[in-house]
PALOSE-26647 format. One record per residue (C-alpha): residue in one letter; chain; x negated, z, y. Coordinates in steps of 0.5 Angstrom, whole numbers. Layout:
# residues N
@resn a&chain A&px X&pz Z&py Y
...
This chain:
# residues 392
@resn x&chain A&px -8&pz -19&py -31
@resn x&chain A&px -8&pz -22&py -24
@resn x&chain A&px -7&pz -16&py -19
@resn x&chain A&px -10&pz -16&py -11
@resn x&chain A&px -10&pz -9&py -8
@resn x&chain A&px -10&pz -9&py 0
@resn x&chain A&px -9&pz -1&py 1
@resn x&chain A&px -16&pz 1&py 2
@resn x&chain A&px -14&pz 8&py -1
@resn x&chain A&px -11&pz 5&py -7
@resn x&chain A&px -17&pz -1&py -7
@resn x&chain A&px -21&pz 6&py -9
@resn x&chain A&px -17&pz 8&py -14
@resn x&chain A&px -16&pz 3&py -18
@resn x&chain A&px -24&pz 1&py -18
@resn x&chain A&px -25&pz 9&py -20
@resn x&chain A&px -21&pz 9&py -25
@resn x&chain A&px -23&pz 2&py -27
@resn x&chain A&px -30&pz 5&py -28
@resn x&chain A&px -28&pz 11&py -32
@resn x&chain A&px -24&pz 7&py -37
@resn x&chain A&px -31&pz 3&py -38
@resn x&chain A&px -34&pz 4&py -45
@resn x&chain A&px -41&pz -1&py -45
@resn x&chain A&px -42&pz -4&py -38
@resn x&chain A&px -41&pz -4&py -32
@resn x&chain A&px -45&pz -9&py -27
@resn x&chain A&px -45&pz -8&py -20
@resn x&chain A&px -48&pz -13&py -13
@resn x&chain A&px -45&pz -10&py -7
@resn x&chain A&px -48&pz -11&py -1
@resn x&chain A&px -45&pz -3&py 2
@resn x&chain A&px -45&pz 2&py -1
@resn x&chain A&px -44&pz 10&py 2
@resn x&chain A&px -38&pz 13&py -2
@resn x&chain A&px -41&pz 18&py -7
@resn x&chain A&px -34&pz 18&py -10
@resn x&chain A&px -35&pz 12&py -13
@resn x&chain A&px -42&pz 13&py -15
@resn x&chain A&px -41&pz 18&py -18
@resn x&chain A&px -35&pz 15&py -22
@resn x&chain A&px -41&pz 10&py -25
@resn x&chain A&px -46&pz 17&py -26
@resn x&chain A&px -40&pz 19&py -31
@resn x&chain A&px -40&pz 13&py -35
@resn x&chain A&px -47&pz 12&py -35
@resn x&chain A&px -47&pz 20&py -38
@resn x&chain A&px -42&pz 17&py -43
@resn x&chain A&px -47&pz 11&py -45
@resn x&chain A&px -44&pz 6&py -42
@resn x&chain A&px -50&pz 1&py -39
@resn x&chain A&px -50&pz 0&py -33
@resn x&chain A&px -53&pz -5&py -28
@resn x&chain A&px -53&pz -5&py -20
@resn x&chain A&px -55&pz -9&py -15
@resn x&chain A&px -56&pz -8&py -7
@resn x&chain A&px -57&pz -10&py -1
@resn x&chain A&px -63&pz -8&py 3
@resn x&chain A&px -59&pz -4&py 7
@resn x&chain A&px -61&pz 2&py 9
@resn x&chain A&px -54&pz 6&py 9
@resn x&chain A&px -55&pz 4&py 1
@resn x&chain A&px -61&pz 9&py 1
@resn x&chain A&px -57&pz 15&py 0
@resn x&chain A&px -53&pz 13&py -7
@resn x&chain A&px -60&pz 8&py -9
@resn x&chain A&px -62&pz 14&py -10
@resn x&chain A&px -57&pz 19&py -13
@resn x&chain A&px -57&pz 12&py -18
@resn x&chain A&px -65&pz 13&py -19
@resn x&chain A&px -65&pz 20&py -21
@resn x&chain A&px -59&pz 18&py -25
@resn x&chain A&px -64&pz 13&py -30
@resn x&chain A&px -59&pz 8&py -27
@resn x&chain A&px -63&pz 0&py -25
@resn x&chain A&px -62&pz -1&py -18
@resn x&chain A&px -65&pz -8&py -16
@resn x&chain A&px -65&pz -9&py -8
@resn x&chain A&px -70&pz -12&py -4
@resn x&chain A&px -75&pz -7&py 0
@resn x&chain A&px -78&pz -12&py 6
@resn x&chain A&px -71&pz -12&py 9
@resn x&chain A&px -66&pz -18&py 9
@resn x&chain A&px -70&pz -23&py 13
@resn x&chain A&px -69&pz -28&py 7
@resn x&chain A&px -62&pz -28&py 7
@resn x&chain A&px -58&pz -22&py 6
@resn x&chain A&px -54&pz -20&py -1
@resn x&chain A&px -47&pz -20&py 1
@resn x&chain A&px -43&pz -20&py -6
@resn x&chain A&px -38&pz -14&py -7
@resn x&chain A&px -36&pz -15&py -14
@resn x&chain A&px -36&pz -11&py -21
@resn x&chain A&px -36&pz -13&py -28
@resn x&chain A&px -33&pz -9&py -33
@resn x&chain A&px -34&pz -9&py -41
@resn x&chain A&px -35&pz -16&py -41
@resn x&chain A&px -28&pz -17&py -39
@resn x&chain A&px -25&pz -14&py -32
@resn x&chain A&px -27&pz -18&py -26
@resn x&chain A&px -26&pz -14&py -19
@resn x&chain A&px -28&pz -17&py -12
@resn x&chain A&px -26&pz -18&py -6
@resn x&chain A&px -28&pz -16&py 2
@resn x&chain A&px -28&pz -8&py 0
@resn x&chain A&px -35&pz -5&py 1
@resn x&chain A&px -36&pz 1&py -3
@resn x&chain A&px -35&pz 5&py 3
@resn x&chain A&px -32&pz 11&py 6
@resn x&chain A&px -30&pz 6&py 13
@resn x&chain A&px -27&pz 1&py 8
@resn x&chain A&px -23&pz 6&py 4
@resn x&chain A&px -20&pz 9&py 11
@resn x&chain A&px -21&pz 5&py 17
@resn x&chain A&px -22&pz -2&py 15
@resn x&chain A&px -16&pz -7&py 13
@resn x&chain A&px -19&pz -10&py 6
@resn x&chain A&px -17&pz -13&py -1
@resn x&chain A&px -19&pz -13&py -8
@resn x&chain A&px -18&pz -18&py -14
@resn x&chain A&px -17&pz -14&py -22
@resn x&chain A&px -17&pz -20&py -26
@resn x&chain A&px -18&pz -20&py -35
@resn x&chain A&px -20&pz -27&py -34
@resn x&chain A&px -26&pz -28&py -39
@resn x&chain A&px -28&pz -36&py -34
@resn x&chain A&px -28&pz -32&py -27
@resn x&chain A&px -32&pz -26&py -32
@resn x&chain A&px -37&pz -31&py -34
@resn x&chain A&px -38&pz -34&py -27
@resn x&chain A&px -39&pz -28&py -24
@resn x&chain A&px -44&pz -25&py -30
@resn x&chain A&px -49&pz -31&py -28
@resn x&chain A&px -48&pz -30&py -21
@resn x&chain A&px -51&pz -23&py -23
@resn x&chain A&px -56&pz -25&py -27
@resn x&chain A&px -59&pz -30&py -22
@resn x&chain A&px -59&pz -25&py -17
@resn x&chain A&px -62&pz -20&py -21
@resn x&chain A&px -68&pz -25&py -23
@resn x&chain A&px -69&pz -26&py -16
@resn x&chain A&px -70&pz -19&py -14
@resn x&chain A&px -75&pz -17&py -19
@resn x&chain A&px -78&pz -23&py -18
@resn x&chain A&px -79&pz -24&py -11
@resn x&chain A&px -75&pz -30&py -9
@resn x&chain A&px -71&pz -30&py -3
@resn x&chain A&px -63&pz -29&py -5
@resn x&chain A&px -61&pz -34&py -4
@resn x&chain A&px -66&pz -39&py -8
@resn x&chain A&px -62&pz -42&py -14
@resn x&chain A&px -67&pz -41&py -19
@resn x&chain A&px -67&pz -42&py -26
@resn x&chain A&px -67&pz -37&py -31
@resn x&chain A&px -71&pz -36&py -37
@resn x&chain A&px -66&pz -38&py -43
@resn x&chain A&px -65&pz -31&py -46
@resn x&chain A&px -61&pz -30&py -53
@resn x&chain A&px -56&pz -25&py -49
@resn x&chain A&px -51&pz -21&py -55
@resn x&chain A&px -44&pz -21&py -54
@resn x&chain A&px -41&pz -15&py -52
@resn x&chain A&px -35&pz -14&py -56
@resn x&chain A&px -28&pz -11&py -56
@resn x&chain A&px -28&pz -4&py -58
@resn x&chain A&px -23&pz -3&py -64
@resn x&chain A&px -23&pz 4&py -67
@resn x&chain A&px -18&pz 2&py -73
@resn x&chain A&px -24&pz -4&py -74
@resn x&chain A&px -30&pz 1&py -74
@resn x&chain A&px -26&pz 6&py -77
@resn x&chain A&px -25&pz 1&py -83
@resn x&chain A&px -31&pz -1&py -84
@resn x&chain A&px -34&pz 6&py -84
@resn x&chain A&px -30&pz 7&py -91
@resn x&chain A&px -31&pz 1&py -93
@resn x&chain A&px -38&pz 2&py -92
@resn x&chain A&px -38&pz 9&py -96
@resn x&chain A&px -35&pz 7&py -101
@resn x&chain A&px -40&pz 2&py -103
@resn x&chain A&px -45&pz 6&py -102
@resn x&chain A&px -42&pz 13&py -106
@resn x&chain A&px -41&pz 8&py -112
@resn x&chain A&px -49&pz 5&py -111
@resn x&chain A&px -45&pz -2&py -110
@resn x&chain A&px -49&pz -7&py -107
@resn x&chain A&px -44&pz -13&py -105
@resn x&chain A&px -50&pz -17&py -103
@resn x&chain A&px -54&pz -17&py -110
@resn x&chain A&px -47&pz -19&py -112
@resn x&chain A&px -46&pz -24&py -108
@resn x&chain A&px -54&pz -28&py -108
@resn x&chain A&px -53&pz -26&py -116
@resn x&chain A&px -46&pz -30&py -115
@resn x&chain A&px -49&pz -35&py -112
@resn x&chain A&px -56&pz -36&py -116
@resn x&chain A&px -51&pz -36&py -123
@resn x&chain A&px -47&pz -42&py -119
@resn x&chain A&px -54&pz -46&py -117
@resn x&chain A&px -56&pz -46&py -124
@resn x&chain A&px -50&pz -49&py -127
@resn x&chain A&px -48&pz -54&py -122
@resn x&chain A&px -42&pz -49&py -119
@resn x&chain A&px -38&pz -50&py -125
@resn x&chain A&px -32&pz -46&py -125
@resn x&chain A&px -33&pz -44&py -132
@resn x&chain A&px -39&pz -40&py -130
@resn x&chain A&px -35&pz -38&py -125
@resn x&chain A&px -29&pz -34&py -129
@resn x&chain A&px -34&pz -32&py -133
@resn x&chain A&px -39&pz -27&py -128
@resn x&chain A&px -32&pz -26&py -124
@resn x&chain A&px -30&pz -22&py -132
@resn x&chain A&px -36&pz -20&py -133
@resn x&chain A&px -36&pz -16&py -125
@resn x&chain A&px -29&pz -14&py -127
@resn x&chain A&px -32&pz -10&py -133
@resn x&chain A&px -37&pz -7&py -128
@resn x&chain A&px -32&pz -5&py -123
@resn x&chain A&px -28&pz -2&py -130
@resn x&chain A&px -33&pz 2&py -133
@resn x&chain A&px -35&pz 5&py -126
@resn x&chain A&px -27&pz 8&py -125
@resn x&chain A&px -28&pz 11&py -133
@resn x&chain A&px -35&pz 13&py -131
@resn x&chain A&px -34&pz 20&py -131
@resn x&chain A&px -40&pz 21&py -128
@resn x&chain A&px -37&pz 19&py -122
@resn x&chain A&px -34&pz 26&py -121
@resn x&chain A&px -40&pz 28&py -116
@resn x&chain A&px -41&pz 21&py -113
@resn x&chain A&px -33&pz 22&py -112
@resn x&chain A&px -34&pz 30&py -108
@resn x&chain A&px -39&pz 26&py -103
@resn x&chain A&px -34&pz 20&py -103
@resn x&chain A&px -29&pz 24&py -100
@resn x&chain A&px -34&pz 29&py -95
@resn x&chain A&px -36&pz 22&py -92
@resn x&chain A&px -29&pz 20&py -91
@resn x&chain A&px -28&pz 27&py -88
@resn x&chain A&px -34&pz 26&py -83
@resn x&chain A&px -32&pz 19&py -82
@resn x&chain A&px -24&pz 21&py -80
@resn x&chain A&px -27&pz 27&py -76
@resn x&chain A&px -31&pz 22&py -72
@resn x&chain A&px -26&pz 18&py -71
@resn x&chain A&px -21&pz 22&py -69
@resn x&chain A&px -26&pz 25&py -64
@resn x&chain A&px -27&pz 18&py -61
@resn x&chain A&px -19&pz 18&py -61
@resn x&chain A&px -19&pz 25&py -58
@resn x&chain A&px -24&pz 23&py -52
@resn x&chain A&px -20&pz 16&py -51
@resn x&chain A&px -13&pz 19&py -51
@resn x&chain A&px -16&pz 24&py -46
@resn x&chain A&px -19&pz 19&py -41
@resn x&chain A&px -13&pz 16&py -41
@resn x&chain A&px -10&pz 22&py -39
@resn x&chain A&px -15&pz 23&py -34
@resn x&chain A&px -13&pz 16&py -31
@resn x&chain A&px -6&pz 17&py -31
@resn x&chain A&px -7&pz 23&py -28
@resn x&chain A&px -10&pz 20&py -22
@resn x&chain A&px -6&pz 14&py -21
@resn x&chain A&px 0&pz 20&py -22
@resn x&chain A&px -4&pz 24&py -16
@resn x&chain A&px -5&pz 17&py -12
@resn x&chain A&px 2&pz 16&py -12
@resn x&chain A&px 4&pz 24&py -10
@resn x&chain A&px -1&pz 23&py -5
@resn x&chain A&px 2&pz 17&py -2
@resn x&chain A&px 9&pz 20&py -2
@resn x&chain A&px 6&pz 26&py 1
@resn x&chain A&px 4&pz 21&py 6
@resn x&chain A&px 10&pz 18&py 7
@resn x&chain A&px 14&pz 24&py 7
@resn x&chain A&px 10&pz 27&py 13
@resn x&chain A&px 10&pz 21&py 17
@resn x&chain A&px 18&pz 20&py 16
@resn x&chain A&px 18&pz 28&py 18
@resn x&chain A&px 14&pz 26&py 25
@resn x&chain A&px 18&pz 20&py 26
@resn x&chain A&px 24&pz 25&py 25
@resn x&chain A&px 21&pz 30&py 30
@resn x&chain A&px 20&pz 24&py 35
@resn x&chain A&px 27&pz 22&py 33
@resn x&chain A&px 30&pz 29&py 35
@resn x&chain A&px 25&pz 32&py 40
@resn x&chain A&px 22&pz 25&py 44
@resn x&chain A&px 15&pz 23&py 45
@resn x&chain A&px 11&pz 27&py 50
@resn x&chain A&px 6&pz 23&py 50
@resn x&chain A&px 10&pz 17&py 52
@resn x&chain A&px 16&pz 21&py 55
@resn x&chain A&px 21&pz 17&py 50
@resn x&chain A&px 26&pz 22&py 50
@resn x&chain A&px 30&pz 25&py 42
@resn x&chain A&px 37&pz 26&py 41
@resn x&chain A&px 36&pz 33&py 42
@resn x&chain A&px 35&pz 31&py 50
@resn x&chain A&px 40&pz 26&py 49
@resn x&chain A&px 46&pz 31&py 47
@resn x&chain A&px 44&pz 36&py 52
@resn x&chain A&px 45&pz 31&py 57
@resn x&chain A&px 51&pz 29&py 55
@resn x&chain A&px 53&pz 36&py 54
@resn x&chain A&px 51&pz 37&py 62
@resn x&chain A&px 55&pz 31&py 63
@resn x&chain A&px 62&pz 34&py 61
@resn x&chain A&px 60&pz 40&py 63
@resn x&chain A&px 60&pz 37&py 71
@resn x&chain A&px 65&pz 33&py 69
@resn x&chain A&px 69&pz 39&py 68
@resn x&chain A&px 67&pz 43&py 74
@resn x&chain A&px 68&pz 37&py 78
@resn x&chain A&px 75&pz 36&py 75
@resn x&chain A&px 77&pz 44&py 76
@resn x&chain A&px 75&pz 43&py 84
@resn x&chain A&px 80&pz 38&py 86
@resn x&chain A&px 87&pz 42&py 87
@resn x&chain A&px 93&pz 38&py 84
@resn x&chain A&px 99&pz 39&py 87
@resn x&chain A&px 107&pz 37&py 86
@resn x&chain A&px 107&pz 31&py 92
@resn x&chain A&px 114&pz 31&py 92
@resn x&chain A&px 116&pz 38&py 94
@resn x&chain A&px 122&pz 40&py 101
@resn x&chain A&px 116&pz 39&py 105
@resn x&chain A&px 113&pz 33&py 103
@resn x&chain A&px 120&pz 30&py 103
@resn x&chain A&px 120&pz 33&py 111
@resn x&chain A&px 114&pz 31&py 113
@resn x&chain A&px 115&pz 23&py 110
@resn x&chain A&px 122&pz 24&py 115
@resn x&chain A&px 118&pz 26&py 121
@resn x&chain A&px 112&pz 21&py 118
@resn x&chain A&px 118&pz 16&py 119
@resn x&chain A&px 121&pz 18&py 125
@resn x&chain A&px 114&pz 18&py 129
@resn x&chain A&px 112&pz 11&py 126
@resn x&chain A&px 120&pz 8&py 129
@resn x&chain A&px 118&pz 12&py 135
@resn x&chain A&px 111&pz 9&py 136
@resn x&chain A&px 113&pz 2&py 134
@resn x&chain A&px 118&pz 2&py 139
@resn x&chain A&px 113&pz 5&py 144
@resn x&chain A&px 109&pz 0&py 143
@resn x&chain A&px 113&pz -6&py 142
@resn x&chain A&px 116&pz -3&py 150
@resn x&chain A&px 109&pz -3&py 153
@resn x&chain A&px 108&pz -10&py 149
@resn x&chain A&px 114&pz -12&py 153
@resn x&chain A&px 113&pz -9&py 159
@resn x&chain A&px 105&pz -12&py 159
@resn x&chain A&px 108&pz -20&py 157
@resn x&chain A&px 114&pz -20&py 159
@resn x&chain A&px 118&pz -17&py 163
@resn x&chain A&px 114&pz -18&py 169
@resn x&chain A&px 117&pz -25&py 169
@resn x&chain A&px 124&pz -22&py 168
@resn x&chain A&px 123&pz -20&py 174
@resn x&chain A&px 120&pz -25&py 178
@resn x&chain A&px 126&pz -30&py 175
@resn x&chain A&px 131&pz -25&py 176
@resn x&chain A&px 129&pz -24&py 184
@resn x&chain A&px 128&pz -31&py 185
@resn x&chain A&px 136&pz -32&py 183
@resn x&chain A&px 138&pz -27&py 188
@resn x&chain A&px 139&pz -22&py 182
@resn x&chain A&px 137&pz -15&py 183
@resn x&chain A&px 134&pz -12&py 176
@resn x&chain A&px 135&pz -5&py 177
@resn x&chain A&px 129&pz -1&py 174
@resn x&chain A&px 126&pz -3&py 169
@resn x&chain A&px 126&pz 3&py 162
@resn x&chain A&px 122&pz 7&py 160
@resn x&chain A&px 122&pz 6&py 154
@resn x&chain A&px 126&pz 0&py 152
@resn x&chain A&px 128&pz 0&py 145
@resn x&chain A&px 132&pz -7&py 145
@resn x&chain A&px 124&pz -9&py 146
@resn x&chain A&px 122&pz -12&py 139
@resn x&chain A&px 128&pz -16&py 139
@resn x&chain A&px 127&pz -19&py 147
@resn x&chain A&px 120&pz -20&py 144
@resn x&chain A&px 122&pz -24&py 138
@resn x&chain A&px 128&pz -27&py 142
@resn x&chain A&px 123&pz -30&py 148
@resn x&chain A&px 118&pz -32&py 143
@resn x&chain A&px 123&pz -37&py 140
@resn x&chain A&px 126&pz -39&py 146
@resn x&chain A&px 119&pz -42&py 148
């Protein structure tokens, strides 16, 4: 197992659940600890004695949950003079021997959900040593009073290996020892009487088969003793209580299951909840605009679009459309027609009268010609205009 969580929601989660699967230890150095959840979570596996070690800084933040730990026979190890010899800022967890979680997260109602954060679940059993003798060096310097961040050394103490829990195992050797102990089996007496018998007889492998026939005969008489009846009757109430314990821990083990796959189940409908709404609030913004940031929604949208056709269509309706080629259309383009001749001939006459007929005259006059009076309206002009413009 190698995870990294960087949701703060999630971090909690995991490191809730991490703590209620927990069945020997539980050791803790965090530098911030406010969040009643998680120490609560610790309170239970203490109440399921589970051992259970913390350490804090000085902060005084921590002083609440401290106490919650204290009036829960819980061992708290933290400075009380402040952190003037140096702070401890560690934020890791390690569980049953086995699980390592560290990281940034604080165990803190802010870094749940406020901060941006992460954590590391590992099974790896070197990081869970490391991380183990950290805690023992810290926890030697708190209650010894040598600043934190000294490196001591520490007294070689004989530490017991915690080993995985195995209910089939235990459950084995729990008849195993019953059954020795309902016949009044002693396999120890049998193994020092074995050993001694082969000492005596320099391990010859004659002296061997020899007690090995003589211990089968033993083994033979006590299956045909009828006497056993009675050691047989409390034989299998042992195995009867040893089968209810048993299945008691199983029950209590499949129902902490449960639990923790009821809360991962919980977080993850939380988390679609969430999800779901914020896509519910994006569809409003979508649909009905941001007042705050005077986006505008596709509702807004579509009735300008609609304002828009229906001005369109009351812009089209006042326009009058009419047929161009009707009796008077075609009367008025003649008359149209006619008056742009009749102006055009009236004004090329003026233009004749302005620039050339006066030198007509004057010619006419000079060669003892009498030109008469000059029109009115010429309506030769244009072609004497055209026809003096390429003369000259």
């Amino acid at each position: 197992m190698n995870d990294i969580i960087t949701n703060g929601t999630e971090i909690k989660q995991r490191i809730i659940s991490e703590v209620n699967y927990s069945k020997q230890v539980v050791y803790l150095a965090m530098a911030f600890f406010t969040d009643r959840d998680i120490a609560n979570a610790i309170i239970g596996a203490k109440s399921r004695n589970v051992t259970v070690d913390i350490i804090l800084s000085s902060s005084a933040q921590n002083e609440t949950v401290k106490q919650m730990f204290r009036e829960a026979n819980i061992n708290v190890h933290a400075f009380d003079t402040g952190d003037e010899r140096g702070m401890m800022h560690h934020k890791f967890c390690l569980i049953d021997n086995k699980i390592t979680i560290n990281g940034s997260y604080n165990y803190s109602y802010n870094a749940s959900n406020n901060n941006v954060e992460n954590i590391h679940v590992s099974d790896d059993t070197s990081t869970y040593s490391q991380f183990l003798s950290e805690f023992e060096r810290l926890k030697y310097n708190i209650d010894n009073q040598i600043a934190v961040n000294i490196t001591s050394q520490i007294p070689e103490t004989k530490v017991q290996q915690i080993q995985p829990v195995n209910i089939i195992d235990t459950f084995s050797q729990k008849l195993h020892n019953l059954i020795y102990s309902s016949a009044l089996i002693n396999a120890d007496e049998y193994k020092k009487k074995g050993y001694k018998t082969s000492e005596e007889h320099n391990g010859n492998i004659e002296i061997f088969r020899a007690e090995y026939g003589n211990l089968k005969e033993e083994i033979r008489a006590y299956a045909t003793d009828e006497g056993l009846s009675s050691k047989k009757n409390i034989l299998t109430s042992n195995i009867s209580v040893a089968f209810e314990s048993t299945k008691t821990d199983l029950d209590f083990e499949r129902q902490n299951k449960i639990s923790v796959i009821k809360r991962d189940n919980e977080l993850a409908k939380r988390q679609i909840s969430d999800k779901t709404t914020d896509i519910q609030q994006e569809k409003v913004i979508l649909e009905s605009g941001n007042q705050n940031t005077g986006e505008r929604g596709l509702s807004q949208i579509n009735k300008e679009i609609e304002k828009n056709k229906l001005e369109k269509k009351n812009l089209e309706q006042s326009f009058i459309v009419k047929k161009f080629w009707r009796l008077g259309s075609v009367i008025a383009m003649l008359g149209l027609c006619v008056f742009v001749f009749y102006l055009s001939v009236f004004f090329a006459s003026a233009l004749y009268k302005v620039f050339f007929e006066g030198n007509v005259i004057r010619n006419s006059l000079e060669a003892g010609i009498n030109p008469g009076l000059p029109q009115l309206v010429d309506a030769n002009a244009a072609i004497k205009i055209f026809t003096l413009i390429f003369e000259i």
